[in-house]
C-alpha positions as CSV (number, residue, x, y, z in Angstrom):
1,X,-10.8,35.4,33.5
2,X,-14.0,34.1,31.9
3,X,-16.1,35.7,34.7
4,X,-14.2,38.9,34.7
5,X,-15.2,38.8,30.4
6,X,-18.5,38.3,30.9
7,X,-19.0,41.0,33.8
8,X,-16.6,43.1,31.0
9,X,-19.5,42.3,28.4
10,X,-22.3,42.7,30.5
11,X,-21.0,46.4,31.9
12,X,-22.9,49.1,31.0
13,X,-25.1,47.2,28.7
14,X,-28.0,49.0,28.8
15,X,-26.2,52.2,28.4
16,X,-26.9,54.5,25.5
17,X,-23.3,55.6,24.3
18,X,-22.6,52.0,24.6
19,X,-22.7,51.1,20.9
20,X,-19.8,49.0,20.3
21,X,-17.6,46.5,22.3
22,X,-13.6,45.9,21.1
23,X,-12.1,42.9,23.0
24,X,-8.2,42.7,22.8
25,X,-5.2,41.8,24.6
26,X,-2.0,42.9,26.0
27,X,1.3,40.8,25.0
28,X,2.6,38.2,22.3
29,X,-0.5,35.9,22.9
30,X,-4.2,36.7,22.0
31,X,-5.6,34.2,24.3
32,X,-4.3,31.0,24.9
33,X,-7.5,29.2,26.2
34,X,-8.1,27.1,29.7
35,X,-5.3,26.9,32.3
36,X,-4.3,23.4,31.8
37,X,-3.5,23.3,35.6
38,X,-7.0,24.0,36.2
39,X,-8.1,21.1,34.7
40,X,-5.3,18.7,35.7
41,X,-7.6,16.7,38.3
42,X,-9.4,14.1,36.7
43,X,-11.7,14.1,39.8
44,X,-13.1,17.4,40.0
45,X,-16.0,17.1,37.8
46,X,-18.0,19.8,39.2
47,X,-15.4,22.1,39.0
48,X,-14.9,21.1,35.3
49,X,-18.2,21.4,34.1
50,X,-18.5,24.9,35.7
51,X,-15.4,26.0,33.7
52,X,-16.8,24.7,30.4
53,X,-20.6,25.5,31.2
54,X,-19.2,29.2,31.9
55,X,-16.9,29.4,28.8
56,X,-20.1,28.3,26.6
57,X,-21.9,30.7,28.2
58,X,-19.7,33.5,27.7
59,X,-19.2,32.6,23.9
60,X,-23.0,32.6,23.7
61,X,-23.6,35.9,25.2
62,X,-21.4,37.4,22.5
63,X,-24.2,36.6,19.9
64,X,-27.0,38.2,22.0
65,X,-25.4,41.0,23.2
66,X,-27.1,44.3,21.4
67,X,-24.0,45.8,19.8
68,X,-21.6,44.2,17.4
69,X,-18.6,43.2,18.9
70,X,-15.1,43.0,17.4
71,X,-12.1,40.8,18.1
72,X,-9.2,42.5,17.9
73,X,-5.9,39.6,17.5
74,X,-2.8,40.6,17.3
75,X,-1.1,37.2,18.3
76,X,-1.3,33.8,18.9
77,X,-5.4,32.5,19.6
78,X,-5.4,28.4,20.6
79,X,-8.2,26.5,21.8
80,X,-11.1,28.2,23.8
81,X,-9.0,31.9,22.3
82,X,-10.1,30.8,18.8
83,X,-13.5,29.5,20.2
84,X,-13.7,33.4,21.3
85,X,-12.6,34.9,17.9
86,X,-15.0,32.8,16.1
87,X,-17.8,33.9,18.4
88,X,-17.4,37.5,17.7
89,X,-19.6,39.2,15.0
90,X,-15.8,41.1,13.5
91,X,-12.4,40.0,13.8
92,X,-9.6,41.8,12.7
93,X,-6.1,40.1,13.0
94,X,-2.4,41.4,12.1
95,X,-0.3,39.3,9.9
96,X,1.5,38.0,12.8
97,X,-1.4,36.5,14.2
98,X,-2.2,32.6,14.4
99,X,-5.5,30.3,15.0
100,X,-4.9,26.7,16.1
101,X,-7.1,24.3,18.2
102,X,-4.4,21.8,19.5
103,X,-6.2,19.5,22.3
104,X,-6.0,16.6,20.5
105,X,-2.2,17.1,21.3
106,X,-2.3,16.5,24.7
107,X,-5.4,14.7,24.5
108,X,-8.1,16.7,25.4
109,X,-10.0,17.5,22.0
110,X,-11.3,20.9,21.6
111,X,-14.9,19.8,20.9
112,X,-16.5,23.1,22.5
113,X,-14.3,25.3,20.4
114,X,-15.5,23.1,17.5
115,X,-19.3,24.5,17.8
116,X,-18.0,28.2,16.8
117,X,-15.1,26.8,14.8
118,X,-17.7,25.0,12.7
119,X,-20.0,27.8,12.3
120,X,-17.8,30.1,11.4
121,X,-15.2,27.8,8.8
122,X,-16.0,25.3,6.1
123,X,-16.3,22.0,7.7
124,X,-13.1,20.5,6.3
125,X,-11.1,23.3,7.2
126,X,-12.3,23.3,11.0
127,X,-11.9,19.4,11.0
128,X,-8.8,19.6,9.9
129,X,-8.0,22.0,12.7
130,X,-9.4,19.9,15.0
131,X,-8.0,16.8,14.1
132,X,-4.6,18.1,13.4
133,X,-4.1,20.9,15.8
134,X,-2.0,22.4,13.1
135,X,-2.3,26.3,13.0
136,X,-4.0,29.0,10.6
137,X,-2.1,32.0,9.3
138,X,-3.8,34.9,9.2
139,X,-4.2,35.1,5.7
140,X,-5.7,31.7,6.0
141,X,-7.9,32.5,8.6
142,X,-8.8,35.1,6.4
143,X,-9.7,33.2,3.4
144,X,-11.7,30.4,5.0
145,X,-14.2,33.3,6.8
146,X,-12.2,33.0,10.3
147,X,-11.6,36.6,10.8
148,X,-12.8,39.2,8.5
149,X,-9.7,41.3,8.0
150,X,-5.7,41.1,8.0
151,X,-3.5,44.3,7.8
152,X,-0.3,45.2,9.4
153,X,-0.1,44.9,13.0
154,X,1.0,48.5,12.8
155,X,-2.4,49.4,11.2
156,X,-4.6,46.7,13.7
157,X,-5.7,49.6,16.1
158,X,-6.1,52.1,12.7
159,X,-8.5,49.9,11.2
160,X,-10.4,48.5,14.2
161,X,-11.2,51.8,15.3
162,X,-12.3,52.7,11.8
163,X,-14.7,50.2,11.8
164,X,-16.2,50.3,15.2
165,X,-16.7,54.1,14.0
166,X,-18.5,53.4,11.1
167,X,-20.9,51.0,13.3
168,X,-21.2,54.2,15.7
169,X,-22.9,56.4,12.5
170,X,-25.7,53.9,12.6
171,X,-28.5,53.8,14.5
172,X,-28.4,51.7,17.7
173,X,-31.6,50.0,17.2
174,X,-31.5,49.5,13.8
175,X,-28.2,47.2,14.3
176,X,-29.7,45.5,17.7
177,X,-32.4,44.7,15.5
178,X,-30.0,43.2,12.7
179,X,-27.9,41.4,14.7
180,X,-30.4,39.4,16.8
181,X,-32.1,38.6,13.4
182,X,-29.1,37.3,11.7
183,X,-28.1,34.8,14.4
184,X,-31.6,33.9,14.9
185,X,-32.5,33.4,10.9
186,X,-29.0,31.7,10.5
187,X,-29.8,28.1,12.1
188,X,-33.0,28.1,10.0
189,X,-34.3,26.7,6.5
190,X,-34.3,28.8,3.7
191,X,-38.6,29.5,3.9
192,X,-38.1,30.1,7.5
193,X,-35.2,32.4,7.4
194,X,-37.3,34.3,4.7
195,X,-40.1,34.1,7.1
196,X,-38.4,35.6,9.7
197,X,-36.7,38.8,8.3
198,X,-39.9,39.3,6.2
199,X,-41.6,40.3,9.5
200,X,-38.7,42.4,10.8
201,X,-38.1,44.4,7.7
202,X,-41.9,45.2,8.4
203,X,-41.1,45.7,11.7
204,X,-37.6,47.9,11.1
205,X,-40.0,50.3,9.0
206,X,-42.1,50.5,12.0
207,X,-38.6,52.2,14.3
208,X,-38.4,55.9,14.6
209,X,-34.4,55.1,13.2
210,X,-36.2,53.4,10.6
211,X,-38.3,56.0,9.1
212,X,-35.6,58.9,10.0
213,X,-33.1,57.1,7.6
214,X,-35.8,56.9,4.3
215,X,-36.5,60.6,4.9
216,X,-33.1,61.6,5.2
217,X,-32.2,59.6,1.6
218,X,-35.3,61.0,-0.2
219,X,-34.2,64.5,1.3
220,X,-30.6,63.9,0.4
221,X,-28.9,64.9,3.8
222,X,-27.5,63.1,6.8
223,X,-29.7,61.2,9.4
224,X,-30.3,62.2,12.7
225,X,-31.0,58.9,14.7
226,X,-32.6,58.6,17.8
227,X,-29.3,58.5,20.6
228,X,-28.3,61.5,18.3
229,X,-31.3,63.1,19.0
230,X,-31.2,62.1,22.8
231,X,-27.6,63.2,24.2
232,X,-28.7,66.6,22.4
233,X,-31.8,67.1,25.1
């Protein structure tokens, strides 16, 4: 499953209309993390670290994929599931939906879905999570910066769609641009952080997308960005 994501991620990448990538499920259950029966051998090491070197490779290629990418939950999301939703630039969750990471239960504590758990939560919250295995409501996932939205699950697809739509009337660049600089100014110091989007503002004013969107402000009408401007040759 984590190699069929990442080939799901990687398809089409380069493409043009390509501007937006939704990652859902089918059933009562989100995602549910590793097959405990894959990992049920204490010998196979190699095996083992391929699974985990994979999943953190996967996570990681969320963050440097060019266009934002939204997790849609509508369910339950344990272990490496709330490592994913963490790792995606949106969530949006129903009210039915849960976050727990419960290794410690069975003794196997969920230290790589700590790294996005504890970039994305307060640190008390996440160790508590971790520590506890106890789960998050939505609400609460909500409230401690987990997901960014929580509506109805009869509204989930409504309001997913009308934000990945709203990410489609921007300019491809411009948000490839914005997204590698947040996660890359993010791990920083405060001077260097500054540093670093100081230079890309300059450097944003210097994109055709970035001019075309001043002109169209001072002119008072609506931009015409560059894959706009592209699929109409």
């Amino acid at each position: 499953m984590l190699q069929s994501l990442r080939r799901d991620l990687l398809h089409d990448v380069k493409s043009r209309e390509l501007r937006v990538i939704v990652i859902a499920a089918e059933g009562p259950v989100f995602c549910s993390g590793h097959d405990l029966k894959e990992l049920s051998s204490e010998d196979d090491v190699k095996h083992h670290s391929q699974v985990f070197e994979l999943c953190a490779e996967v996570m990681t290629l969320i963050q440097k994929l060019p266009v934002p990418v939204i997790a849609k939950v509508n369910g339950l999301a344990t272990a490496a599931g709330c490592q994913l939703v963490a790792s995606c630039d949106i969530a949006v969750a129903s009210e039915k939906s849960q976050f727990a990471t419960p290794g410690v239960n069975i003794g196997l504590f969920c230290s790589t879905p700590g790294v996005a758990l504890g970039r994305s939560l307060p640190r008390k919250v996440a160790l508590e999570m971790l520590f506890t295995g106890e789960p998050l409501s939505a609400h609460e996932a909500l409230m401690h910066g987990l997901v960014s939205k929580v509506v109805p699950e009869d509204k989930l697809e409504e309001e997913t769609m009308k934000i990945s739509q709203k990410i489609c009337d921007s300019s491809k660049s411009v948000l490839a641009l914005g997204k590698a600089t947040f996660y890359r100014q993010i791990t920083q110091d405060l001077d260097t952080a500054y540093k670093i989007t100081t230079k890309v503002m300059v450097d944003n004013l210097t994109l055709r997308d970035g001019q075309e969107g001043i002109e169209a402000f001072v002119q008072k009408r609506k931009p015409v960005w560059t894959h706009s401007q592209e699929e109409k040759k």
